[in-house]
Rosetta silent file (secondary structure, phi, psi, omega in degrees, C-alpha in Angstrom):
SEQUENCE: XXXXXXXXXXXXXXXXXXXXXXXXXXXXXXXXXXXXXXXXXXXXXXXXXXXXXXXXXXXXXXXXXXXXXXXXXXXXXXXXXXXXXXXXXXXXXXXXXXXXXXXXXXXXXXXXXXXXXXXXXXXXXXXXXXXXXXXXXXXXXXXXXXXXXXXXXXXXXXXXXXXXXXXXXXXXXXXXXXXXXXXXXXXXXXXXXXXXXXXXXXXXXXXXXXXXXXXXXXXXXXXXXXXXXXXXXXXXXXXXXXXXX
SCORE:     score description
SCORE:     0.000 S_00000001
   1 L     0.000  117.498  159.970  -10.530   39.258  -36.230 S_00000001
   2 L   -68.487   93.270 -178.991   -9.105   38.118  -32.779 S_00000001
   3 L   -85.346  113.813  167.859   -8.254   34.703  -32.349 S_00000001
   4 L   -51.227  152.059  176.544   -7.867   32.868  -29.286 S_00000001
   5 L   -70.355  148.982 -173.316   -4.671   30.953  -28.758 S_00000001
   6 L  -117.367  126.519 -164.264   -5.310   27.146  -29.054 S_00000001
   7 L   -92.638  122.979  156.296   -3.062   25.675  -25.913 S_00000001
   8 L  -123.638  132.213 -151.445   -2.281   22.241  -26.085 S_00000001
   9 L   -96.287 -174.312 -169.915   -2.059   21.074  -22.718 S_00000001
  10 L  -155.452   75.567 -139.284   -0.275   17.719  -21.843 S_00000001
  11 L  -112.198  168.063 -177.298   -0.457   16.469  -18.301 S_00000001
  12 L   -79.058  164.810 -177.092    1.072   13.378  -16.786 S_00000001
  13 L   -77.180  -58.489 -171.688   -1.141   10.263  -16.259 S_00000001
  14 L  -103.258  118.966  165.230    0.928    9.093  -13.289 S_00000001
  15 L  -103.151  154.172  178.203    2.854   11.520  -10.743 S_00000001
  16 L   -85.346   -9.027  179.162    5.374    9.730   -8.924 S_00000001
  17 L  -111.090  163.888 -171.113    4.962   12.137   -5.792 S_00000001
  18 L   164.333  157.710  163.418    2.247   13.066   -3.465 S_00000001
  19 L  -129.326   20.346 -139.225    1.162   13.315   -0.308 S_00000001
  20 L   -98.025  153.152 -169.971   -2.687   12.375    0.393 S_00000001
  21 L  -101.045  149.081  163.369   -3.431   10.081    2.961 S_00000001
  22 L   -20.006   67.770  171.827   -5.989    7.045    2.603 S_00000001
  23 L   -71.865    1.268 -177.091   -9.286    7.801    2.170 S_00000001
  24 L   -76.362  -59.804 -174.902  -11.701    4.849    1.706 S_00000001
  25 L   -84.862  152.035  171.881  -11.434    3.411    4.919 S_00000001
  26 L  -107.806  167.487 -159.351  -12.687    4.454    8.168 S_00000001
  27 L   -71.846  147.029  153.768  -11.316    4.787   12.063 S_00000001
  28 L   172.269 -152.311 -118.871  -13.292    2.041   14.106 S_00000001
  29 L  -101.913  -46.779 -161.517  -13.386   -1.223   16.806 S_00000001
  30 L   -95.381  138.805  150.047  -11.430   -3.419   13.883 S_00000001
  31 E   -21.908  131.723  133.011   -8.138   -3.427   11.721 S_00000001
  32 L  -100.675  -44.757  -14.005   -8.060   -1.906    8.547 S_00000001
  33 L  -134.432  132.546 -152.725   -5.946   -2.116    5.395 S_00000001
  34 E  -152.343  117.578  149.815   -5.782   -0.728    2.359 S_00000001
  35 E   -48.687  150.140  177.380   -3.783    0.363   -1.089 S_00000001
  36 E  -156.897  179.289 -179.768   -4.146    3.689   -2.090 S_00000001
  37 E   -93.950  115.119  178.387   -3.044    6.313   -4.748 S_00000001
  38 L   -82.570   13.664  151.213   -0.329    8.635   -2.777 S_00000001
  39 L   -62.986  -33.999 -160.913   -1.313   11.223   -5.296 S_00000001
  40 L  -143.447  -29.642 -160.164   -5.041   11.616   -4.141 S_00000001
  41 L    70.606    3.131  173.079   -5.567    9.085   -1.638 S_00000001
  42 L   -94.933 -164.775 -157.327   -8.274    6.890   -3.884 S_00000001
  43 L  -139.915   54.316  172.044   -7.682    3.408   -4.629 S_00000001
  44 E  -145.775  116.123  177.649   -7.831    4.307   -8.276 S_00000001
  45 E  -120.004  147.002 -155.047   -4.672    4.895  -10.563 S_00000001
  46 E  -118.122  126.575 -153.468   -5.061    6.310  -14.252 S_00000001
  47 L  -159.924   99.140  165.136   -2.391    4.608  -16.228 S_00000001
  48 L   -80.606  157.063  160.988   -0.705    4.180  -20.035 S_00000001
  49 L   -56.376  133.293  165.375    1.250    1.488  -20.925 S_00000001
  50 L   100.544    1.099  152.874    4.691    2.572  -20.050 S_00000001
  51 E   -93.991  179.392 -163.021    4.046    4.291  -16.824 S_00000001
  52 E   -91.959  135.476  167.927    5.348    4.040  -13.605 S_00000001
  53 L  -100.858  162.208  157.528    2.476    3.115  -10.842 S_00000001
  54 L  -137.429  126.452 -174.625    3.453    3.860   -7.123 S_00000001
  55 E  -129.779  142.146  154.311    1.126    2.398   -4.379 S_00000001
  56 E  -125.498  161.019 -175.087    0.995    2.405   -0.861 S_00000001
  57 E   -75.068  127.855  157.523    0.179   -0.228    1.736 S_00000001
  58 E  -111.455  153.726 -176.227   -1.925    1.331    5.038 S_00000001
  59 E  -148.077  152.249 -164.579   -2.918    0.023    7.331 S_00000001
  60 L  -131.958  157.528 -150.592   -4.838    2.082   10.733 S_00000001
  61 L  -116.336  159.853  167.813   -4.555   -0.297   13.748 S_00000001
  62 L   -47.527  154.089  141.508   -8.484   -0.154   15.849 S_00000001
  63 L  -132.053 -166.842  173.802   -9.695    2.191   17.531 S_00000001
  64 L   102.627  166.016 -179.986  -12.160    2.744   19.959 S_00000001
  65 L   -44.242  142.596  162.241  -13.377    1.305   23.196 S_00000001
  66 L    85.902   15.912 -178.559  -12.086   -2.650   23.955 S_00000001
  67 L  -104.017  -18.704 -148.809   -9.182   -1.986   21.308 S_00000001
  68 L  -124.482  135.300 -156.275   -6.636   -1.060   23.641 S_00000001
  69 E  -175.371  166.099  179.274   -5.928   -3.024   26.795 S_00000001
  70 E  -114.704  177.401  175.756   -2.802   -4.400   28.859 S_00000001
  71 E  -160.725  159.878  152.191   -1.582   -7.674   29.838 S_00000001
  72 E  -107.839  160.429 -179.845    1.181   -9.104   32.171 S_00000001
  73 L  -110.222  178.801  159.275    4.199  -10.954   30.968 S_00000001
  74 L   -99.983   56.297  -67.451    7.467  -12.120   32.421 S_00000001
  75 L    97.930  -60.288  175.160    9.028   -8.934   31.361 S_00000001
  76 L   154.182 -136.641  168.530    6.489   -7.192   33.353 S_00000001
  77 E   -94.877  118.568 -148.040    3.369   -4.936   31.775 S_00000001
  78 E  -116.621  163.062  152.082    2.796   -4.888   28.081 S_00000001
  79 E   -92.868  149.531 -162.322    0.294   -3.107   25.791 S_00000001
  80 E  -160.062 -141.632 -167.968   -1.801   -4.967   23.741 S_00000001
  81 L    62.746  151.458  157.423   -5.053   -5.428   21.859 S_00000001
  82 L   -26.243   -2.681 -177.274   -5.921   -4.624   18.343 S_00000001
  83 L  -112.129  -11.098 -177.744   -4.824   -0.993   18.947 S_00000001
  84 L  -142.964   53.906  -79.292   -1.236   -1.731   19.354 S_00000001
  85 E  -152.463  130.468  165.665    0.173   -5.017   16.904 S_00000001
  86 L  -120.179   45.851 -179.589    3.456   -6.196   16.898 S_00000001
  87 E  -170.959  147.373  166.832    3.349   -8.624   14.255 S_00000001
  88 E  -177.604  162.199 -176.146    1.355   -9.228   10.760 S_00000001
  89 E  -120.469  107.137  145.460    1.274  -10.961    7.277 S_00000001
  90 E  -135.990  156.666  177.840    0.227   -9.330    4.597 S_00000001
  91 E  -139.298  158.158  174.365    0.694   -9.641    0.646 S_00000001
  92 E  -116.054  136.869  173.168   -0.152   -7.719   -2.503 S_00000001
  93 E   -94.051  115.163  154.814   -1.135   -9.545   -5.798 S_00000001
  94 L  -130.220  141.845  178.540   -0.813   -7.951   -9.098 S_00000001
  95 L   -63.540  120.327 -161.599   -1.365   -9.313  -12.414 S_00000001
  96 L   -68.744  -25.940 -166.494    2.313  -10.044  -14.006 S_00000001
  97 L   -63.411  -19.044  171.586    0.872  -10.241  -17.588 S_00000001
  98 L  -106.257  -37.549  168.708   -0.161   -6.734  -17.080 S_00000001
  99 L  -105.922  139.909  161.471    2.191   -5.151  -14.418 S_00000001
 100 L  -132.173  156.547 -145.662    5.888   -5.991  -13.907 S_00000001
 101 L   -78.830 -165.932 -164.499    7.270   -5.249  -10.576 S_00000001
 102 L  -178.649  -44.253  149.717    9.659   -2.337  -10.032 S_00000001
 103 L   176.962  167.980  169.122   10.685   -1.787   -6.795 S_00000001
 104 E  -164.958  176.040 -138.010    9.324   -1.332   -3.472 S_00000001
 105 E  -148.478  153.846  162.468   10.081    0.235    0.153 S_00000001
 106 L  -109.314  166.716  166.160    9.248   -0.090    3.879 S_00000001
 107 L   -37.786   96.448 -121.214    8.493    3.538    5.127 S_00000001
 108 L   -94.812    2.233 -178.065   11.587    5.195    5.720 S_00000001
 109 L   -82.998  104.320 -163.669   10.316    7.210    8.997 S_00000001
 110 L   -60.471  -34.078 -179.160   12.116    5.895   11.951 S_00000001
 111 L   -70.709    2.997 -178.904    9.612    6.877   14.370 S_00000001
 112 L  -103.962  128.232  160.123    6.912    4.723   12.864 S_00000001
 113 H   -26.216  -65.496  172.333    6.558    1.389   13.767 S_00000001
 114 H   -52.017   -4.304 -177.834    6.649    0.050   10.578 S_00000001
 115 H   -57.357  -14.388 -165.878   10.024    0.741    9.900 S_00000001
 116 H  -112.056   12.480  166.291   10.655   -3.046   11.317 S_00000001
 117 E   -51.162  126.834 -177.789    8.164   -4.187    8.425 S_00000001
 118 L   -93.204   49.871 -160.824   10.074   -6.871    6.522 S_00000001
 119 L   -40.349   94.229  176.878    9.401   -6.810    2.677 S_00000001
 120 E   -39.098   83.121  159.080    8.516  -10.896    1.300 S_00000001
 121 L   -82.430    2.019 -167.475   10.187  -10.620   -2.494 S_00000001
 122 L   -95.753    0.116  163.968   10.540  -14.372   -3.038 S_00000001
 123 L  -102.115   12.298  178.365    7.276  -14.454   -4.540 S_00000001
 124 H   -57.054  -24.240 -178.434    7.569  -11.431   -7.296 S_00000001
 125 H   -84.104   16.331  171.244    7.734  -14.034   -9.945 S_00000001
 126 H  -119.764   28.297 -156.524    4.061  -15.500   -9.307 S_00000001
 127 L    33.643   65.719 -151.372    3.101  -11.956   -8.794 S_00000001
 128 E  -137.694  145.782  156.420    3.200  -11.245   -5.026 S_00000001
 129 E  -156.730  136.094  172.465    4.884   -9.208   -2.639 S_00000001
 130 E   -92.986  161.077 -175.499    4.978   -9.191    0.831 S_00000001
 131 E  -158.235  125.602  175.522    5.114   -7.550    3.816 S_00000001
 132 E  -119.456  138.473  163.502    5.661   -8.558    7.719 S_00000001
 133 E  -100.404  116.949  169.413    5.512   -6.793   10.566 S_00000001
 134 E  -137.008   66.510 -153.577    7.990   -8.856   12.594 S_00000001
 135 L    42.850 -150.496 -165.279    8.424   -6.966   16.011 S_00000001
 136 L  -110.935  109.606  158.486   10.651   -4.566   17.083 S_00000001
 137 E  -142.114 -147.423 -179.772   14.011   -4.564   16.226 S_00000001
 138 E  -141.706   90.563   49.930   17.638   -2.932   16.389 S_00000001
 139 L   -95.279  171.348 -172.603   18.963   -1.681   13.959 S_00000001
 140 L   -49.201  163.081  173.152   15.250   -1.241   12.455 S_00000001
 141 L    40.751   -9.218  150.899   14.224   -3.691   10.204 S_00000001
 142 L   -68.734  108.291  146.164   17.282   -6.401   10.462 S_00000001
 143 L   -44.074  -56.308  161.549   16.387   -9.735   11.563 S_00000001
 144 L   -52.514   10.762 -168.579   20.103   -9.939   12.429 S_00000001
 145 L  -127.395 -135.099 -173.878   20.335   -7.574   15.155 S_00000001
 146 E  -101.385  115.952  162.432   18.369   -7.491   18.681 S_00000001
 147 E   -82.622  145.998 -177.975   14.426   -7.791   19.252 S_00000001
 148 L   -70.409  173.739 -161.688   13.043   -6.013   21.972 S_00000001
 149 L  -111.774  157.021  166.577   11.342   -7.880   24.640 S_00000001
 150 L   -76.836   18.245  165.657    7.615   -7.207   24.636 S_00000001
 151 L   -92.596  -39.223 -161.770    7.218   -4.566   27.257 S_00000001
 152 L   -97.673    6.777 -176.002    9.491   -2.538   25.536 S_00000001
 153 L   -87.605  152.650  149.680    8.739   -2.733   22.149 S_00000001
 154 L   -52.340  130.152  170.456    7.678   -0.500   19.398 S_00000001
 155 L  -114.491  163.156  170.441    4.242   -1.470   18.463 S_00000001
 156 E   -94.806  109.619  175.999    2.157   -0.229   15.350 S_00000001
 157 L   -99.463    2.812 -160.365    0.068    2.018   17.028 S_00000001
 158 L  -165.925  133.161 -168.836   -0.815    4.638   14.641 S_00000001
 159 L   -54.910  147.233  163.810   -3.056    4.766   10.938 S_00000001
 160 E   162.367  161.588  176.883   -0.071    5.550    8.544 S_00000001
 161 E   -68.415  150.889 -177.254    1.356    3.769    4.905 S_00000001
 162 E  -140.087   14.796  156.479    3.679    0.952    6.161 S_00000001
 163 E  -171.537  142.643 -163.954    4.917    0.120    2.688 S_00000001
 164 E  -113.444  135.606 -167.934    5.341    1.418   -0.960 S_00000001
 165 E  -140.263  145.034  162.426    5.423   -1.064   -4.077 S_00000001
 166 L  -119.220  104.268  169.369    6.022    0.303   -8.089 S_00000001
 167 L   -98.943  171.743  148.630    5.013   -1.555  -10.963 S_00000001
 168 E   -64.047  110.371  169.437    5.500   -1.086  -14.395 S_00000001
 169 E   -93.268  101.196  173.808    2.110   -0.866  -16.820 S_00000001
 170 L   -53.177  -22.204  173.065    3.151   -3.023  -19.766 S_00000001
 171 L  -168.617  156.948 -176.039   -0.229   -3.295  -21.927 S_00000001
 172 L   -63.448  163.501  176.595   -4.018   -1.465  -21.815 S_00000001
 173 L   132.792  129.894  176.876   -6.388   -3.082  -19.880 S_00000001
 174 L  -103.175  158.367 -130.357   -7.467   -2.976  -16.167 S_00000001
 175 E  -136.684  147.823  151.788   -5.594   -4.159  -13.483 S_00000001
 176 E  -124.119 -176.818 -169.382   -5.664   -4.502   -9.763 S_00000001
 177 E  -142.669   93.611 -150.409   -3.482   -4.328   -6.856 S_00000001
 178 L   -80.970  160.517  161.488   -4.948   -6.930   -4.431 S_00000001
 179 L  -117.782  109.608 -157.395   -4.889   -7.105   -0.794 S_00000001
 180 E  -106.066  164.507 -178.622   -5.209  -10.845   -0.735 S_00000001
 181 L  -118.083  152.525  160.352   -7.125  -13.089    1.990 S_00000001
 182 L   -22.775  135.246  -22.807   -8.205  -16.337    3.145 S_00000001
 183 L   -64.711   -7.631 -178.326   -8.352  -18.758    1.741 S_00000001
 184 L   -61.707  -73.780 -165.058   -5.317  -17.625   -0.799 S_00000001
 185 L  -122.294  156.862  167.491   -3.511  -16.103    2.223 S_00000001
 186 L   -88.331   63.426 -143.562   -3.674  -15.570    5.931 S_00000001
 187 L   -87.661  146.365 -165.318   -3.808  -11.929    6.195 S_00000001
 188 E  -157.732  159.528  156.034   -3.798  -11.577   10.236 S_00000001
 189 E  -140.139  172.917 -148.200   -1.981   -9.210   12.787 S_00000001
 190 L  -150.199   98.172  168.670   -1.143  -10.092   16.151 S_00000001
 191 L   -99.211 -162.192 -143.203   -0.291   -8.479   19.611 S_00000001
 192 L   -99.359  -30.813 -154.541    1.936   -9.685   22.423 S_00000001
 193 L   -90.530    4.470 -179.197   -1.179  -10.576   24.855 S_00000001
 194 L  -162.607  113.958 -150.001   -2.979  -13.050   23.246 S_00000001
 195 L   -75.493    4.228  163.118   -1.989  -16.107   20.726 S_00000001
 196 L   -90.833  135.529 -175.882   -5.125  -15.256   18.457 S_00000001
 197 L   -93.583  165.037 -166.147   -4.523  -13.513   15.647 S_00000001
 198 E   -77.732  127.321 -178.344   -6.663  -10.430   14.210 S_00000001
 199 L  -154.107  167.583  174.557   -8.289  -11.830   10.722 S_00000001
 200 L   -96.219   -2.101  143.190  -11.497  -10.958    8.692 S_00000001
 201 L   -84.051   16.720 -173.815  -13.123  -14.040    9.813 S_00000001
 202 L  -121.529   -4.109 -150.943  -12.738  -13.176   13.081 S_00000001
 203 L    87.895  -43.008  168.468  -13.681   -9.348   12.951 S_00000001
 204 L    10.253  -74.932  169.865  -10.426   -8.924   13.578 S_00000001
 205 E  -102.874  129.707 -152.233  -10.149   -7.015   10.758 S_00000001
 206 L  -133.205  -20.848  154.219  -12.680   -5.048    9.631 S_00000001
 207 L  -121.778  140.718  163.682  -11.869   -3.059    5.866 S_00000001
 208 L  -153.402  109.246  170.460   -9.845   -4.348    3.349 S_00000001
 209 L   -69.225  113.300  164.022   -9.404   -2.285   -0.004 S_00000001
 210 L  -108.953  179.992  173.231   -7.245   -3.197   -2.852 S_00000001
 211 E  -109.987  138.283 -174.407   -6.700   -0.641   -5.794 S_00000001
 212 E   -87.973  123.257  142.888   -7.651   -0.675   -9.370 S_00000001
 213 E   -72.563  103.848  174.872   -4.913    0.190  -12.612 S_00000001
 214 E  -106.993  166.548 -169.034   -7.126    1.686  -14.880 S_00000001
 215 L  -150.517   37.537  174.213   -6.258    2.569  -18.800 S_00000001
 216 L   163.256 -166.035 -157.588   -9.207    3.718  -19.885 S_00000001
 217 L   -85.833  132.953    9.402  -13.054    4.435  -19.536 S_00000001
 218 L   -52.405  -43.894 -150.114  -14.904    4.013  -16.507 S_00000001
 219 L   -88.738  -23.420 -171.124  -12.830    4.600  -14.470 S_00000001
 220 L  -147.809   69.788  163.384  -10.482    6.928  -15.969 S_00000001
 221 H   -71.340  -25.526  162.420  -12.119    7.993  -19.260 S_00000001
 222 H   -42.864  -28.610  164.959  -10.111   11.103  -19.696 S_00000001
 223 H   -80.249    6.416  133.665   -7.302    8.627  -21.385 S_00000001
 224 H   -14.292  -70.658  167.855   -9.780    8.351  -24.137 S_00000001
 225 L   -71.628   -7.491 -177.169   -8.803   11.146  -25.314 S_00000001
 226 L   -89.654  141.151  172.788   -5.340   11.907  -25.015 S_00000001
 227 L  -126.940    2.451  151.869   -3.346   11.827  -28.053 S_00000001
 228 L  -147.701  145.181 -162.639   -0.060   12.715  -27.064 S_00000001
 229 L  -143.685  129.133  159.025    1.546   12.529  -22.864 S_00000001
 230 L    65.545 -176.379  151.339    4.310   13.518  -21.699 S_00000001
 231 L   122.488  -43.833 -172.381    7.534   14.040  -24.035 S_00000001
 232 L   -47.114  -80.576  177.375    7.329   18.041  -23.747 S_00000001
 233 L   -31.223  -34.674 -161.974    9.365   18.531  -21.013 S_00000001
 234 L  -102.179  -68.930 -145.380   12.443   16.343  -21.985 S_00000001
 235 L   107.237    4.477 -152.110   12.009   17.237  -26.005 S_00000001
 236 L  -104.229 -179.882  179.254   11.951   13.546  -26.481 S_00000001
 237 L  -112.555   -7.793 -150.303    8.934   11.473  -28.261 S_00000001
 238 L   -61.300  -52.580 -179.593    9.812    8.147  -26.459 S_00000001
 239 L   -80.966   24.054  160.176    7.197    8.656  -23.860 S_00000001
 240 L   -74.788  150.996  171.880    4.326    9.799  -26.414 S_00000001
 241 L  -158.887  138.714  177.947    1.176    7.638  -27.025 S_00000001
 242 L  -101.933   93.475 -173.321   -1.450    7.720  -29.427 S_00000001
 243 L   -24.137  143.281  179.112   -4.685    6.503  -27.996 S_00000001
 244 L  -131.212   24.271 -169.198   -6.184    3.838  -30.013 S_00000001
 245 L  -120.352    0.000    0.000   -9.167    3.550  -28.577 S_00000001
């Protein structure tokens, strides 16, 4: 009698690599911003205690008729509108009792605007972290060195991740990874032509997506079932787990 082989396969929960682009939100008249999985591109991450999460921030600037417009200055003629933003506040919330922080990044591609994104750390201990866009300057991202005047500066002009943040997941249970708002926070952007800022009580802004940690069934019910992850590769046990649910 021929017996199939019985394979046990063992895949990771979390990859730390990826390349998938947003996918929740769409291009239109308004701001958008959004966490995502850079594995997939959903705003869903499948997670044991003892992984790594890695999220990125995005954010796609308007598009469409009326976003994009000019203005003059003393400098001369700038671009401006909701299509081209030199400036913005935003922060991500995650629960510390469940997540502990881990590091984070601004986008390391010089040619993107965001590169002058400023990452807020003085709040990781209430469980916050931030990130300003606070114009264009030289060398990238130094407050200490020269800002461009506002004809010449790089603006964020183009959909793309403008920052990457890694927690730890420390116990089961689901979790999110907020994009937080008004009244909590002011999340706004800003261009050089006009002192009102872009906000979602204004329109401004027009999607704004956080991301879920999940450990378990709805959302990720396949970790039901697992009864041993990861560990293979190495030889080691440390990163084994026996489901308990």
């Amino acid at each position: 009698m021929r017996r199939s082989p019985i394979w046990l396969v063992v895949l990771p929960v979390v990859s730390l690599t990826g390349f998938a682009a947003a996918q929740t939100t769409s291009p239109g008249p308004a701001i958008d911003v959004e966490i995502f999985n850079p594995v997939d591109g959903s705003n869903v991450f499948c997670a044991a205690p003892g992984d790594t999460v890695v999220a990125r921030l995005f954010v796609r600037p308007a598009t469409g008729p009326g976003s994009s417009f000019s203005c003059t200055l003393p400098c001369g003629s700038a671009s401006g509108g909701p299509a081209n933003l030199a400036a913005a506040a935003v922060d991500i919330g995650f629960d510390g009792s469940r997540l502990a922080y881990f590091s984070a990044a601004n986008n390391p591609d010089p040619g993107f605007a965001a590169i002058d994104g400023l990452l807020q750390t003085q709040n990781l201990g209430s469980g916050r972290l931030g990130w300003a866009l606070a114009g264009d300057w030289t060398p990238d991202g130094s407050t200490g060195g020269t800002l461009a005047n506002p004809c010449a500066m790089h603006k964020l002009d183009q959909a793309g991740w403008v920052a990457s943040l890694a927690v730890n997941v420390m116990r089961s249970g689901p979790s999110t990874l907020t994009v937080r708002d008004a009244p909590a926070f002011p999340l706004s952007f800003t261009d050089v032509c006009g002192p009102t800022a872009y906000t979602t009580s204004n329109g401004g802004i027009d999607e704004v997506v956080s991301a879920t940690v999940a450990t378990g069934s709805p959302q990720c019910p396949a970790l039901d079932t697992v009864i041993f992850r990861n560990g293979f590769e190495t030889g080691g046990t440390t990163l084994w787990w026996l489901s308990s649910r």
